[in-house]
Residue frames relative to the residue before (quaternion, step in Angstrom):
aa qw qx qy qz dx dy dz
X 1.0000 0.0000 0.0000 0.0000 0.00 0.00 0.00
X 0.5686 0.5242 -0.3097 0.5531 3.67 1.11 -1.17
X 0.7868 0.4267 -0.2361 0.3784 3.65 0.52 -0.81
X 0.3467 0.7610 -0.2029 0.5095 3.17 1.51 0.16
X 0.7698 0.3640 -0.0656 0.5202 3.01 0.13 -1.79
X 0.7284 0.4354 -0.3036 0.4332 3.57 0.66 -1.15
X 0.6523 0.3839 -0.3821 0.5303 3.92 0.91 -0.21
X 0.5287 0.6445 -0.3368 0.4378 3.30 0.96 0.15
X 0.7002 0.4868 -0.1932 0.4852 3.20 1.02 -1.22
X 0.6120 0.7067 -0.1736 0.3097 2.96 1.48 -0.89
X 0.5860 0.6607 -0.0763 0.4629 2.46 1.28 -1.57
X 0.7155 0.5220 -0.1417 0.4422 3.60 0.94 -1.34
X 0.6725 0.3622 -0.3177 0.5618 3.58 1.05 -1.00
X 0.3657 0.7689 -0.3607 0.3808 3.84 1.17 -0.37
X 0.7940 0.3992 -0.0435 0.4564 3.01 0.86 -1.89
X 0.5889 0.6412 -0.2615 0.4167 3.31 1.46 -0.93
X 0.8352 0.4013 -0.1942 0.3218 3.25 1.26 -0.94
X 0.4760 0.5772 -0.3301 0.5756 3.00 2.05 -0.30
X 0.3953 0.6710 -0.4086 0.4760 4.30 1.26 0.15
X 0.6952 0.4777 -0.2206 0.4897 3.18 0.62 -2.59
X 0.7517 0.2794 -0.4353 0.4092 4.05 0.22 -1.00
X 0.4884 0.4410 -0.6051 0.4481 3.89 0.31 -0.75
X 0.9132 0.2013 -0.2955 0.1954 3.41 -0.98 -0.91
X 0.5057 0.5059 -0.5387 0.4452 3.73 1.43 -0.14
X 0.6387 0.4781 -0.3745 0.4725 4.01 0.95 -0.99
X 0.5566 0.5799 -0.4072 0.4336 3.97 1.00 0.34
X 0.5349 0.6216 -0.2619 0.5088 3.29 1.05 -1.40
X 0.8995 0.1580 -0.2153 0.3458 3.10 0.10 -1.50
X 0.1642 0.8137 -0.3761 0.4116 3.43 1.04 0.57
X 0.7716 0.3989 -0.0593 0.4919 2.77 0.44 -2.31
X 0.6348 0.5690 -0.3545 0.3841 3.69 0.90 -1.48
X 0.6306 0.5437 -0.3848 0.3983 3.70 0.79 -1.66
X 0.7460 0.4185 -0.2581 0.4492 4.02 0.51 -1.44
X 0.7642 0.3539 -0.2532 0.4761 3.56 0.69 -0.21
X 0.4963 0.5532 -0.3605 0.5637 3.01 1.26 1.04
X 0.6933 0.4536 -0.1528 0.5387 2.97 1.26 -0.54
X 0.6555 0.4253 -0.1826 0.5967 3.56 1.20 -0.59
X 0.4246 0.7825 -0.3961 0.2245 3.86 1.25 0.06
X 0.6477 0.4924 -0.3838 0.4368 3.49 1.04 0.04
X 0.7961 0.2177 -0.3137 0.4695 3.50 0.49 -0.72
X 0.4691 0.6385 -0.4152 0.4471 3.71 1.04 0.31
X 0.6374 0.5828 -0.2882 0.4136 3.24 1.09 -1.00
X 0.6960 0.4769 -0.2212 0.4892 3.20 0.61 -1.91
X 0.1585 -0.6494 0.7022 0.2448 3.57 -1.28 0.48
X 0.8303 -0.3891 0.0902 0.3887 3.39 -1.83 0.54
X 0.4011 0.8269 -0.3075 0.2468 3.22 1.28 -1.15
X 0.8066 0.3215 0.0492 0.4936 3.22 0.51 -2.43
X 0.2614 0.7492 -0.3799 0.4755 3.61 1.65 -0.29
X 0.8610 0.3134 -0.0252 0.3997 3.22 -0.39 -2.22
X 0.4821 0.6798 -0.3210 0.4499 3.53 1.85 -0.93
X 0.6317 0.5640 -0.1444 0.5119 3.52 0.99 -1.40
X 0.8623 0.3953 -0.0931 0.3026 3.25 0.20 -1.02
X 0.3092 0.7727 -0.2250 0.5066 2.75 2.45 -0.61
X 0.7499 0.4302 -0.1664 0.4742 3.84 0.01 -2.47
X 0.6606 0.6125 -0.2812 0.3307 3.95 0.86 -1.30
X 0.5869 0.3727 -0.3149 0.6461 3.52 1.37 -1.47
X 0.7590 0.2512 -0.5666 0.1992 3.87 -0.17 -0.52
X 0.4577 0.7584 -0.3069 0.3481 3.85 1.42 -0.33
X 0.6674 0.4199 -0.2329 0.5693 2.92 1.22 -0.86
X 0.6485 0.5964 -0.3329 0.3359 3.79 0.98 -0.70
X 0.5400 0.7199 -0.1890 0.3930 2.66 1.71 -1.34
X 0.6896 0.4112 -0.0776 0.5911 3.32 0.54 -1.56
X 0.7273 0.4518 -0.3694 0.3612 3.98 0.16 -0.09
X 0.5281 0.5913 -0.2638 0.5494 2.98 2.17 -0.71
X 0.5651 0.4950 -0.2780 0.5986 3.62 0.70 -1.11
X 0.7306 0.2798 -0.4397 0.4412 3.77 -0.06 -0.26
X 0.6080 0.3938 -0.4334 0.5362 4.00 0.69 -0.59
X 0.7306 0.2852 -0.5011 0.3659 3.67 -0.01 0.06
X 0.5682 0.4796 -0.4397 0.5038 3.80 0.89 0.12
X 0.5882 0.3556 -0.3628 0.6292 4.07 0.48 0.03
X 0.8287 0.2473 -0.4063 0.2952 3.40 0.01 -0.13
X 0.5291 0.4011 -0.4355 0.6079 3.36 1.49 0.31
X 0.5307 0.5040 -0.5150 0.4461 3.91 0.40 0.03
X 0.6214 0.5147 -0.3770 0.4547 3.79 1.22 -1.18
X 0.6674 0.4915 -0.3357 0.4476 3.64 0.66 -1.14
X 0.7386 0.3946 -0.4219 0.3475 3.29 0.30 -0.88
X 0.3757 0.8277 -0.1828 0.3747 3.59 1.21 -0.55
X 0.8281 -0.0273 0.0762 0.5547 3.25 1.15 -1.73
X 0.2917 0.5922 -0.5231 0.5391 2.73 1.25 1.84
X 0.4911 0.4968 -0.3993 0.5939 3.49 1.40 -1.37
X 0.7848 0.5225 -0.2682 0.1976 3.26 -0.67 -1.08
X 0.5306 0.5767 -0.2782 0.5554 3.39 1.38 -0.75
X 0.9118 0.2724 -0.1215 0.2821 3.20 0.35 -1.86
X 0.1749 0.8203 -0.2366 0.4904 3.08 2.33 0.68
X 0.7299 0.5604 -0.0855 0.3820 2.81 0.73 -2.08
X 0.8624 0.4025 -0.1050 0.2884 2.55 0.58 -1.80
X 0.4000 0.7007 -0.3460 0.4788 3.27 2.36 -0.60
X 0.6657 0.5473 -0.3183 0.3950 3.80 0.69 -1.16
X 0.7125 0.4339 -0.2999 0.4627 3.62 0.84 -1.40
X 0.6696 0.4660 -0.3760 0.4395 3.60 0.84 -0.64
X 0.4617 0.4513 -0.3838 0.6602 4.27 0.93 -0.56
X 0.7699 0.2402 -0.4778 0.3481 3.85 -0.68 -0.53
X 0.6393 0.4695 -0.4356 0.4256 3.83 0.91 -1.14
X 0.6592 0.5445 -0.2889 0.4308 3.78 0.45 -1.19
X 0.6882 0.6182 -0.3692 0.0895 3.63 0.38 -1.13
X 0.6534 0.2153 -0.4834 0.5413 3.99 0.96 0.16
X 0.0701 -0.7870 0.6042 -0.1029 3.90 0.32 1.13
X 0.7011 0.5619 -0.1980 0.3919 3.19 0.83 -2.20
X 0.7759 0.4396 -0.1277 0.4341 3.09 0.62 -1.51
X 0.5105 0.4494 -0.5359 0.5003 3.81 0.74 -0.09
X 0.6226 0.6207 -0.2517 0.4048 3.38 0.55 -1.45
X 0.7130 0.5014 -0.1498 0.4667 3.45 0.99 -0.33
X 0.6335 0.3654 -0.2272 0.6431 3.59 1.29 -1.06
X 0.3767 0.6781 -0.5991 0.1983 4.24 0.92 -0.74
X 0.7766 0.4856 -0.1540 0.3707 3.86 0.88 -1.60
X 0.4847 0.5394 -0.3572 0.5886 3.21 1.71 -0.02
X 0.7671 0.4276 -0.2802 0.3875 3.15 0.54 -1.09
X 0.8244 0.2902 -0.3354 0.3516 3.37 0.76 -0.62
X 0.2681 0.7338 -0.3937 0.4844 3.39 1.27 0.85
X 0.5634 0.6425 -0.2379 0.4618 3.30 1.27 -1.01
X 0.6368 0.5935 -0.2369 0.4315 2.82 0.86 -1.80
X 0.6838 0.5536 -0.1585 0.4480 3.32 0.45 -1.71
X 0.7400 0.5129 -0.2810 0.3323 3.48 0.64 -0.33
X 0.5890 0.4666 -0.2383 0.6154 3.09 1.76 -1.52
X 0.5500 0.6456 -0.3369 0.4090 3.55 0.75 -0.46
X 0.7868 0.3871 -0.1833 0.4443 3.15 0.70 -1.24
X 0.6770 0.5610 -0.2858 0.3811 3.64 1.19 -0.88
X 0.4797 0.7025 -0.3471 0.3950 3.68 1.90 -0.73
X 0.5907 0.7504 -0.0600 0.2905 3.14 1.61 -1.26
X 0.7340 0.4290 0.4273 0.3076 1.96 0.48 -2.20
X 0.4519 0.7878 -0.4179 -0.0212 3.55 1.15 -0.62
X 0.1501 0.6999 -0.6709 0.1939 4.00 0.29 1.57
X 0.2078 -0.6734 0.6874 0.1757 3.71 -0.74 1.10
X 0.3888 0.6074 -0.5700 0.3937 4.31 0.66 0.17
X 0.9545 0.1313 -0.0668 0.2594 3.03 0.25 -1.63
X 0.3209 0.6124 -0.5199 0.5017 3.27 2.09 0.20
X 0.4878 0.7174 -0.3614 0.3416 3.58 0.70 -0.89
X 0.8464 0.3643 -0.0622 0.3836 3.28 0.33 -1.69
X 0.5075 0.5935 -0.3537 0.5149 3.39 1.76 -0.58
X 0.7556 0.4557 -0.3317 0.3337 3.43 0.13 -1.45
X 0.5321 0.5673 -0.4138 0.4731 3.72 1.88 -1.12
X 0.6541 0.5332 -0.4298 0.3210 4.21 0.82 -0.71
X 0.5500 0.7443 -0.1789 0.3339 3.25 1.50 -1.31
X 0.7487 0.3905 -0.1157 0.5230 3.16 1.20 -1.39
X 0.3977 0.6394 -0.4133 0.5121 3.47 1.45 -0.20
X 0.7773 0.4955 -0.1418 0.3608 3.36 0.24 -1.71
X 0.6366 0.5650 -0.2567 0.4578 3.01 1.21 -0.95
X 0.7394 0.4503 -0.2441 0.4370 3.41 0.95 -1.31
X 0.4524 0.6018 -0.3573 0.5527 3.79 1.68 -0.50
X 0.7943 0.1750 -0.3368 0.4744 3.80 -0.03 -0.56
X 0.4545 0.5638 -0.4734 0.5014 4.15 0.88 0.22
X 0.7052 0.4160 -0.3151 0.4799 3.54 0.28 -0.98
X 0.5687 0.4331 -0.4377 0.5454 4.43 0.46 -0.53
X 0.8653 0.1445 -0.4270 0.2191 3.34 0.34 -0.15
X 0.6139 -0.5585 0.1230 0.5441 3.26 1.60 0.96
X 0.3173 0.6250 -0.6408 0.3132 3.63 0.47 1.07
X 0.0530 -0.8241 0.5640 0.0090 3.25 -0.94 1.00
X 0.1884 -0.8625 0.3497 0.3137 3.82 -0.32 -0.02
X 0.4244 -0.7470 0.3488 0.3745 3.68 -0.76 0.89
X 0.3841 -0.5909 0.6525 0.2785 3.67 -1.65 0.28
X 0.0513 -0.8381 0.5418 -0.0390 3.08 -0.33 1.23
X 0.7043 0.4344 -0.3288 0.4552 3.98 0.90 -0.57
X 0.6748 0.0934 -0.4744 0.5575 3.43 -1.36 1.64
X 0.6783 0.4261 -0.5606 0.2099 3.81 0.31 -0.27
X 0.7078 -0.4338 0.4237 0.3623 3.56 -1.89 0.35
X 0.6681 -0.5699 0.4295 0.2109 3.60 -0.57 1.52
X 0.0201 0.8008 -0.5794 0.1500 3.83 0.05 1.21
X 0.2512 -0.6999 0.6259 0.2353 3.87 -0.04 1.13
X 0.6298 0.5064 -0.4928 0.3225 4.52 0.47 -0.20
X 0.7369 0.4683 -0.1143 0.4739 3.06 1.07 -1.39
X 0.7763 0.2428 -0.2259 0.5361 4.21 1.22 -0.89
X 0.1513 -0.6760 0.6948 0.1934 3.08 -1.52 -0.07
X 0.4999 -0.7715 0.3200 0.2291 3.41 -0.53 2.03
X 0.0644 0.8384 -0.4865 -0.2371 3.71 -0.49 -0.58
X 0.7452 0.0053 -0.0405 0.6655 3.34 0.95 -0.77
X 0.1911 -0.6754 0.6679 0.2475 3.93 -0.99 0.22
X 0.0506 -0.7754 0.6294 -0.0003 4.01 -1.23 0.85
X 0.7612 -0.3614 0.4389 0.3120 3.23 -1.51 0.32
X 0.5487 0.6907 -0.4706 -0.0196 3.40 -0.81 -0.13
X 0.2790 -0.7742 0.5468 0.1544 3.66 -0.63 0.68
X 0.4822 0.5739 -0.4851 0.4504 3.62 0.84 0.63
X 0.7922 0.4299 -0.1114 0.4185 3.37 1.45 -1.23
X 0.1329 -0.7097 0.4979 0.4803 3.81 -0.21 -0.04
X 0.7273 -0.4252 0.2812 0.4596 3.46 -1.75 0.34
X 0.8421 0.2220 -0.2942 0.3938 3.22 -1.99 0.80
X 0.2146 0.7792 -0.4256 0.4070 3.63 1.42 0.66
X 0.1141 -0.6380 0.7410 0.1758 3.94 -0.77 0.26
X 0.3485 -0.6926 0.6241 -0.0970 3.27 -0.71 1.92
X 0.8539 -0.1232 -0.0013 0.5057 4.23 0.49 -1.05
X 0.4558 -0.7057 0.4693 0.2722 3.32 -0.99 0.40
X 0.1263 -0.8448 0.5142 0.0778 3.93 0.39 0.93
X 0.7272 -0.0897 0.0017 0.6806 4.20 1.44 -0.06
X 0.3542 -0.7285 0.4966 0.3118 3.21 -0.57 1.02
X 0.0288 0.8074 -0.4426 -0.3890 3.24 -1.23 -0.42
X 0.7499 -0.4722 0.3780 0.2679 3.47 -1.52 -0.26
X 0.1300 -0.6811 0.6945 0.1920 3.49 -1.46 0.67
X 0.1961 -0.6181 0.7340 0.2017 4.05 -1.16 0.38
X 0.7924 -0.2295 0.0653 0.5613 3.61 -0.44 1.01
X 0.8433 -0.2972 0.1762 0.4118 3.40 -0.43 -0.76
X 0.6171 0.4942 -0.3556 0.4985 3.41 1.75 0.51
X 0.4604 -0.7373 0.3292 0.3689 3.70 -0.71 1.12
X 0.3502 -0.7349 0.5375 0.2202 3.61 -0.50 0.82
X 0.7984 -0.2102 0.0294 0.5635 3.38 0.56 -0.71
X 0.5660 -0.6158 0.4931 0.2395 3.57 -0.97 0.76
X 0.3758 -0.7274 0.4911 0.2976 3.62 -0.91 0.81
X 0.3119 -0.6686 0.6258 0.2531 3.42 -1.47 0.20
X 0.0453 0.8436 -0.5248 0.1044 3.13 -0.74 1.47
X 0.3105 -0.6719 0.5338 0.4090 3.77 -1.25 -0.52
X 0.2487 -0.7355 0.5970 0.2021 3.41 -1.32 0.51
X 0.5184 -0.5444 0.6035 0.2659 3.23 -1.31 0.48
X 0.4977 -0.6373 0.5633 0.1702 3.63 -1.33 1.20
């Protein structure tokens, strides 16, 4: 009977202690997650909206500041662009400026010439003027890269000639550009106009 009771008792404080861990291994359970959840638990609704309040104007703040930086990036934009433009139309209207400015001393040489020959009527030295004229002329053509092509004895190039007549010739071998009938022209290094020539058969 005595032995009973004592495995009884036993039993009971047994049970008691397997209670204390469940509920101390509850507690701390509870302590570990509610630690973790301590900020928006904490705050009541008050400080919540209080919070959320400074963020929407921060955030307004800063969305504003960016639309006023795109719209001055836009302006500045379509100012460039205008004053772009307007650079391009003024270069295309302006753009043989240099080169009038150049021929002006040709031209007024001209003058001087027809002028002088009314006078004057010496075909020696009208002769020799018009030969300076064309000098001059070919000096301010050439600064801006006008060059002229050599076109007799070379091999018969359909980029560079334009055929007109084809002759005989036993000086040349065949397909040969034999005369120059219009010269033509290089602009720097592109053919401006193709010469007009004969070829040899």
């Amino acid at each position: 009977m005595v032995r009973r009771r004592d495995e009884a008792l036993k039993d009971q404080e047994l049970g008691k202690d397997e209670d204390n861990m469940t509920d101390n291994g509850l507690d701390s359970e509870k302590s570990i997650l509610d630690e973790g959840c301590l900020d928006d638990e904490d705050m009541n609704p008050l400080e919540k909206e209080l919070t959320l309040g400074a963020e929407l104007v921060k955030a307004r703040s800063k969305a504003e500041d960016y639309y006023g930086q795109l719209q001055r990036l836009q302006a500045d934009f379509d100012n460039y662009r205008k004053r772009t433009q307007k650079e391009k139309t003024e270069l295309i209207k302006y753009a043989s400026e240099r080169l009038v400015v150049d021929l002006l001393p040709v031209l007024d040489n001209f003058d001087r010439a027809v002028s002088a020959a009314k006078d004057n009527p010496d075909f020696t030295s009208f002769s020799q003027g018009v030969e300076m004229i064309l000098r001059q002329m070919q000096t301010a053509l050439s600064k801006e890269g006008l060059k002229a092509m050599d076109a007799v004895g070379q091999p018969f190039d359909p980029n560079l000639h334009e055929a007109v007549l084809r002759v005989a010739s036993e000086e040349h071998p065949e397909n040969t550009v034999v005369e120059e009938l219009q010269k033509g022209y290089y602009l720097k290094e592109k053919v401006l106009r193709p010469c007009m020539v004969k070829v040899s058969n």
